[in-house]
N, C-alpha and C positions, 0 to 999 in steps of 0.2 A: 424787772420789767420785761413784758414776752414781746415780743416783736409781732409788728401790725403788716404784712404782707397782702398788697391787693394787687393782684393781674389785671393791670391797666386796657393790654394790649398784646400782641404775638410776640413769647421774649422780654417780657416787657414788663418790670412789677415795681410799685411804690413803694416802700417802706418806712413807717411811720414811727420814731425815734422819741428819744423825750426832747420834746418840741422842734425835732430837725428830720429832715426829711434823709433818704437814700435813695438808690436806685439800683436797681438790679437789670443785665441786662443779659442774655443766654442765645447762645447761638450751639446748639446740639449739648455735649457735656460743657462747655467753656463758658467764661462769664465775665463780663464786663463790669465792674463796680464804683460809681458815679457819689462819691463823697461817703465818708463813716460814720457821722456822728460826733455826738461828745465822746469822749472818755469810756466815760461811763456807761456809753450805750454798746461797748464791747459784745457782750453777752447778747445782746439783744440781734447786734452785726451778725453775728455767727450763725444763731437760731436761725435768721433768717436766712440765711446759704441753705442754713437745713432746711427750712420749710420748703424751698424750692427744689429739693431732692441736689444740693448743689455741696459745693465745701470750700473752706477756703483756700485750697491745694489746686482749685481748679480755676480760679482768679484768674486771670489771663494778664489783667493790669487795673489799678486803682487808678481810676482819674481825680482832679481834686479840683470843683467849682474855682473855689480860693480856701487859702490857707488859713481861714480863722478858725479856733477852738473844737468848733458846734461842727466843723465839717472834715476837718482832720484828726481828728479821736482817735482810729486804732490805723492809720496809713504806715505809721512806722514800726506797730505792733506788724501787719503783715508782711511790711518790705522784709521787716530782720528775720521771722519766724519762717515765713515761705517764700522769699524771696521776690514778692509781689512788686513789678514796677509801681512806682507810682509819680505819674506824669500829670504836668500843671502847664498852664501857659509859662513861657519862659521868664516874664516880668513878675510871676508869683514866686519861681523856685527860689530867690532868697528869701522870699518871705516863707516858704513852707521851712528851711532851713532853721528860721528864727535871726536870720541877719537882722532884721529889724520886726516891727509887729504891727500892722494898720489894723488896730482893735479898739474897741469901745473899750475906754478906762474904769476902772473900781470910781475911782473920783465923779468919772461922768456918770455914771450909775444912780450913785449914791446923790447926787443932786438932781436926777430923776428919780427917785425914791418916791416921792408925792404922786405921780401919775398913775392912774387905775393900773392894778396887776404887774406894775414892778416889784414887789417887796415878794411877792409869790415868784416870781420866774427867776428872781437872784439866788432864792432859796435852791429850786432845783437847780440851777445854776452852779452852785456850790456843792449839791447835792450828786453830779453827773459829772462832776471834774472840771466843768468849765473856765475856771480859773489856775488850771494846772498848762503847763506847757509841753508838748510832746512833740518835740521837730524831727522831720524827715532827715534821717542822716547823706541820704543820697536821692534826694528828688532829681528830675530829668524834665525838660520841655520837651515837647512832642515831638517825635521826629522829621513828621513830615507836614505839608499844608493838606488841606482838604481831610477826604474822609480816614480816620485813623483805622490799621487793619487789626479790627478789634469784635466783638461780638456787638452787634450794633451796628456796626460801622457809624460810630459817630462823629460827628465835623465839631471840630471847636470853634467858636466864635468869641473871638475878645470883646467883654462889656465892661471897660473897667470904670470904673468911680466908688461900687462899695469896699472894692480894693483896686489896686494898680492893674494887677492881672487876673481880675476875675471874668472867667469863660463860661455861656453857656453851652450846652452838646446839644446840638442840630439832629435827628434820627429825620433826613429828607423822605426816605422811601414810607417808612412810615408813618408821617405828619406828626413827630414830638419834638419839643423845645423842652430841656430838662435845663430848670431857668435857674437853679443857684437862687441867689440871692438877690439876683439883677430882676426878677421878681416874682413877686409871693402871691398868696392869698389868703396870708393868715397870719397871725404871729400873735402871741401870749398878751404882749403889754397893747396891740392895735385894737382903736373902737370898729372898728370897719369889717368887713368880709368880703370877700374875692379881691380881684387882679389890683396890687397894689404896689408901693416903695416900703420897704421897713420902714420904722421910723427916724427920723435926722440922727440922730444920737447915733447911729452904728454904721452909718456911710462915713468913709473916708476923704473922700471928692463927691461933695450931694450933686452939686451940677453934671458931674464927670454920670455919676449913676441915673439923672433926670437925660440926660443926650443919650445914653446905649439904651432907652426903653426906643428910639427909633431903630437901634440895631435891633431888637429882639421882633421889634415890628416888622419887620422886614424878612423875618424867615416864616415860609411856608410850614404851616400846623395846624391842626386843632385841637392836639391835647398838652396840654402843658401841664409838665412835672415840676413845683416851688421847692425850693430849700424848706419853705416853711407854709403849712397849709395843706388845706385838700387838692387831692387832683384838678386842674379845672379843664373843663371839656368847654369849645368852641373857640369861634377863629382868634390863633395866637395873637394877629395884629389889631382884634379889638379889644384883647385884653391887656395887651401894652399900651392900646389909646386910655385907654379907662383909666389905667395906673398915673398914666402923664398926667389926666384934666384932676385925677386926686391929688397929687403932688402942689397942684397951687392953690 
């Protein structure tokens, strides 16, 4: 799979995975890189360094929304290889470790098997490693509050409920929300299109994940970069209202 690179913004680029988003972010040669992918989407991680005239030598630090599957793919393929930090909210790093795992089970899957475009997405699912486990052997929480000094300079904000500690990155200066999973505008097995919640089955706290769509409202944006889905352009805080009134 060749990797899907669209320059959003200054610095600033999507990257479109098999069905998982990344995010690229460039400040002169240096690079900020905002979740991996599956597994499986290694090759695809890389190319896209390359397409931006970048590498992974020039990584500065791997941030990681949260530590499910679909977003920690090659984090510990670059920590061990290049030595890449890779920092999470502090309430995630056991989970990027694999202390425990706030994942959507094979079981619960498999009893959503029946719903439109589940039996396709398990496929690539299986097909991108997404059932394989690759834990960070040395994750780190951030070092500090506010803006990280990073290419971007981006602000972590705690939104947890699709996991404990799952962060979206704040880019204030220039109006992006790079929203993880805390919310989308797309996703394989959803009937719907734009600003939305995954579906119940892959939150871990659904309430915990319905209360941080008022976190996400509350940061200053209008482009916001999904875990899953197209870019969407316009105001951050009516695309987390949107998401709330779909949710019930």
């Amino acid at each position: 799979m060749s990797a899907d690179v669209r320059q959003v913004a200054d610095g600033t680029y999507l990257v479109h995975g098999g069905h998982t988003n990344w995010v690229i972010l460039t400040d002169g040669d240096a690079v900020t890189l905002v979740d991996t992918g599956y597994p499986g989407d290694r090759r695809a991680l890389l190319d896209s360094l390359a397409a931006i005239g970048s590498s992974p030598e020039a990584v500065a630090a791997v941030l990681i929304t949260h530590a499910h599957n679909d977003h920690l793919g090659s984090a510990e393929y670059l920590r061990a290889t290049h030595g890449t930090p890779v920092l999470l909210h502090e309430a995630e790093v056991p989970h990027a470790r694999r202390d425990f795992l706030q994942q959507v089970s094979v079981g619960t899957v498999l009893r959503n098997a029946w719903r439109p475009g589940v039996l396709p997405w398990m496929v690539h699912v299986l097909r991108t490693g997404g059932t394989e486990q690759h834990p960070v052997t040395a994750p780190a929480g951030f070092p500090a509050d506010g803006a990280l000094d990073l290419p971007g300079r981006p602000v972590p904000v705690h939104t947890p409920g699709h996991t404990d500690g799952h962060c979206v990155y704040h880019l204030p200066d220039a109006g992006v929300v790079i929203s993880g999973d805390a919310l989308v505008s797309g996703h394989a097995i959803s009937r719907i299109e734009g600003p939305q919640l995954l579906p119940d089955l892959f939150h871990h706290d659904r309430a915990g994940a319905v209360a941080s769509l008022d976190v996400v409202a509350g940061l200053e944006g209008d482009l916001l970069l999904p875990g899953h889905g197209p870019v969407h352009r316009g105001p951050v805080k009516d695309a987390a209202g949107l998401a709330r009134e779909r949710a019930f």
